[in-house]
N, C-alpha and C positions, 0 to 999 in steps of 0.2 A: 603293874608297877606302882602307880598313881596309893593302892590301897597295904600296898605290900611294903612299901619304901615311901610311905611319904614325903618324909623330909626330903630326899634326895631330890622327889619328883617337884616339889617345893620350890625348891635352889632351880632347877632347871627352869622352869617356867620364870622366877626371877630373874636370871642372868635374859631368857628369852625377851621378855619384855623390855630392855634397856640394848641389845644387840642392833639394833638397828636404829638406834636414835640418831636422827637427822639425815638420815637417809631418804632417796625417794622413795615413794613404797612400790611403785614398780618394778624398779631395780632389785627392790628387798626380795621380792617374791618371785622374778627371776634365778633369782640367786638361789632361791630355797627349790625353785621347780630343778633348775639344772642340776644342783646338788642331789636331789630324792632320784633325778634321775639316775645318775651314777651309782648310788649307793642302793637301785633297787627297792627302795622304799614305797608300796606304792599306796601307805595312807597318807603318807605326806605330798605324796607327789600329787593326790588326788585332793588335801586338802588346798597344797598350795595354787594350784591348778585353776580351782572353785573362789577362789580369794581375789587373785588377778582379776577375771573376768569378774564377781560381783563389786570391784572397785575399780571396773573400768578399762584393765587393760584390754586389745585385742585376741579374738578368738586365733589369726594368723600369726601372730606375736609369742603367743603361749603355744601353738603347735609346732610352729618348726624351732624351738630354743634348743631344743637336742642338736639340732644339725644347723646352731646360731654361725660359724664361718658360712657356711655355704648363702646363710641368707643375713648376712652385714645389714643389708640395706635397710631394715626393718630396726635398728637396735642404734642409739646410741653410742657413741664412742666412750664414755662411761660404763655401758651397760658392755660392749663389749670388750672394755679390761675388769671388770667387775667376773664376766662368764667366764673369761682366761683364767683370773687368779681362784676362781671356784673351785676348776679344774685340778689348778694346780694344788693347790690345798687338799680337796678332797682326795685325788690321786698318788698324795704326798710320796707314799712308797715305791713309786713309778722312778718319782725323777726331783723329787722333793719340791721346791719351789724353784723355778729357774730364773737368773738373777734378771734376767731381759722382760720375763714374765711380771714379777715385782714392780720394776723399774718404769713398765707401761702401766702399772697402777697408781704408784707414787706419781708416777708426768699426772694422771686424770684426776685424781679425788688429792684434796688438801688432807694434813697431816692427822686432822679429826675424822676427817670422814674415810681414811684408809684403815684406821686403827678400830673404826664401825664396822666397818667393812669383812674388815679381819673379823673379826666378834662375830658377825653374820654368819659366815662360812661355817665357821671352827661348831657355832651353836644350830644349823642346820643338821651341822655331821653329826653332831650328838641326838639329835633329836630321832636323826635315821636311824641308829644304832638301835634306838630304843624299839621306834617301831615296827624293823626289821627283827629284831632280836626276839622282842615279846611278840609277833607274831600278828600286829594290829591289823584289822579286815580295816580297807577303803569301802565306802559307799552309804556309812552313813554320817560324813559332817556335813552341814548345814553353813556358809559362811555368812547367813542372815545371821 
């Protein structure tokens, strides 16, 4: 992609870089782990994985984020309408966005950091696409 499209892959990495400004990077990378998860992604899922834990998040934290209702306790009440609205976004053809779903995002993040938020999700999902799509192997990034 990256040699065949550049431009495109260009824009992408631009909009990526600005998708989560002012966000936490916890959250950010949550957000990117739960999304790769759904979407089967698993260089993303492997890079964002490797991100968290070398900037600190928990090993327990980053393992059970697939099955984040069952384990609340560990998360945020940010981080968990952040995993909701992931869901809902990324599952969009499911049940599209559900307005209760939203509505516990809008209550937790102010009007900037929702509209990041959004950005985050929507440019995870693209990122999947790509690496699912072009066929990307996990196991060789390096998050040094």
């Amino acid at each position: 992609m990256a040699s065949h499209a550049p431009e495109f892959y260009q824009a992408l990495i631009a909009l990526d870089e600005v998708s989560a400004l002012g966000l936490d990077s916890k959250l950010a990378h949550l957000v990117r782990i739960r999304a790769s998860q759904l979407n089967g992604c698993a260089y993303c899922l492997d890079m964002h994985t490797l991100d968290a834990l070398h900037e600190g998040d928990t090993a327990q934290r980053v393992n059970v984020v697939a099955t984040w209702r069952e384990a609340r306790k560990f998360y945020t009440e940010q981080e968990l309408a952040a995993l909701e609205l992931t869901e809902a976004i990324t599952l969009i053809s499911v049940d599209h966005v559900p307005d209760d779903v939203y509505e516990i995002a809008a209550n937790a993040f102010d009007e900037k950091e929702l509209a990041q938020l959004i950005s985050l999700i929507i440019m995870i999902n693209a990122w999947n696409r790509v690496g699912v799509t072009c066929r990307i192997e996990p196991g060789h990034y390096d998050p040094s």
